[in-house]
C-alpha positions as a printed Julia matrix, in Angstrom:
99×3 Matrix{Float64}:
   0.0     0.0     0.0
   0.89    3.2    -1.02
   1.35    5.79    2.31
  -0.31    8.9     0.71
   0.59   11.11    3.63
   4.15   11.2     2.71
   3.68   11.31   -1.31
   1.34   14.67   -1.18
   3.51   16.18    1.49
   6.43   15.9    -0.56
   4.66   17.49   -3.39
   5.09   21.15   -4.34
   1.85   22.36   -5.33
   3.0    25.81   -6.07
   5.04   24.27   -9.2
   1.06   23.36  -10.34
  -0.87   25.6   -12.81
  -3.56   27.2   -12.12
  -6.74   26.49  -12.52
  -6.1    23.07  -13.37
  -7.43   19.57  -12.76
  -4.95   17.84  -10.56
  -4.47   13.72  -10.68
  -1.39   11.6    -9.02
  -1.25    8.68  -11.23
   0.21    6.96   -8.53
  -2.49    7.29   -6.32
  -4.84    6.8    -9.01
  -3.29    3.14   -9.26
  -3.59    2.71   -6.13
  -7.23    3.36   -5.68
  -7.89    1.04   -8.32
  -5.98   -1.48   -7.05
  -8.42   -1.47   -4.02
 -11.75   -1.02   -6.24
 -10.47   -4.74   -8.19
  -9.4    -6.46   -4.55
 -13.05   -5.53   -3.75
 -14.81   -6.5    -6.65
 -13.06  -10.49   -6.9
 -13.76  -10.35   -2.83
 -17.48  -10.01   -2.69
 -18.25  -10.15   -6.53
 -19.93   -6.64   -6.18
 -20.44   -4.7    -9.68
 -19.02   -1.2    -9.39
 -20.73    1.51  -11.46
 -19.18    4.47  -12.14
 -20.49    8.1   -11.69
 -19.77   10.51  -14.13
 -21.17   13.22  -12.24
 -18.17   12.33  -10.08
 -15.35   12.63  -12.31
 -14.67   15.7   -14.39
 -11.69   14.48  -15.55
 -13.09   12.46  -18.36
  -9.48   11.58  -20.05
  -9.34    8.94  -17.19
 -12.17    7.48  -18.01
 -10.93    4.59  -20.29
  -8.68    3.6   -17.17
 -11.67    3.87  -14.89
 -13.46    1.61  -17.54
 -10.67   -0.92  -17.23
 -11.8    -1.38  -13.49
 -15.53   -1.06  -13.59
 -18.83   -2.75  -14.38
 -20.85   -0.04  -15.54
 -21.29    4.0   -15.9
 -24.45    5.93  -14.88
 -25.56    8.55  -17.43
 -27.58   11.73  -16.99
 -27.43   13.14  -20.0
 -27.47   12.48  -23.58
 -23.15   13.42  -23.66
 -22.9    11.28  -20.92
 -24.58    8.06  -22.03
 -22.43    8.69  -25.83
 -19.41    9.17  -24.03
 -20.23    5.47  -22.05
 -21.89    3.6   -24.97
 -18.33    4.86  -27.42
 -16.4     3.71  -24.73
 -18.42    0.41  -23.86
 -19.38   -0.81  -26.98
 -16.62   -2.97  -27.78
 -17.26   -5.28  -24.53
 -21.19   -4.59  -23.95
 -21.24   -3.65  -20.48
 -23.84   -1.91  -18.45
 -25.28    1.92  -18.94
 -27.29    2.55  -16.47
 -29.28    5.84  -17.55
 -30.85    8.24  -14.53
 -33.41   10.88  -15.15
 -33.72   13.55  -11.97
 -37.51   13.91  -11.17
 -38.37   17.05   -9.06
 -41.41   16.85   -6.93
């Protein structure tokens, strides 16, 4: 395991740009690594959110360790059928109801 603690504290965040969207690939890996020990563990589907992640140039890698996307919009259900098509995995399409 990874100890994030010491890799962000060593990490100069004044050398970043900004604004800018920020992502340790290292940690990244990390995470994921987790998300697949938990899916072979208890054979649990994980969906991702795009609503979550506005970093959508990760989102082939997030594919690589999912189940599924949600979709809220018509851009976001393209964006996860493009990606998807090629192994047929789940979309699972949301429309917000106000009451």
């Amino acid at each position: 395991m990874i100890d994030k603690d010491t890799i962000l504290s060593n990490w100069d965040l004044s050398t970043v740009p900004s604004p800018c969207y920020v992502l340790h690939e290292t940690l990244l890996a990390d995470n994921l690594r987790v998300i697949d020990k938990v899916r072979k563990a208890t054979g649990a589907e994980i969906i991702v959110a795009l609503k979550a992640n506005a970093m959508w140039s990760i989102f082939p890698e997030l594919s690589r360790h999912s189940d599924g996307a949600t979709a809220s919009s018509l851009a976001e259900a393209r964006l996860v059928f493009e990606d998807r098509r090629r192994d047929r995995r789940d979309i699972e399409l949301q429309q917000p109801h106000h009451f």
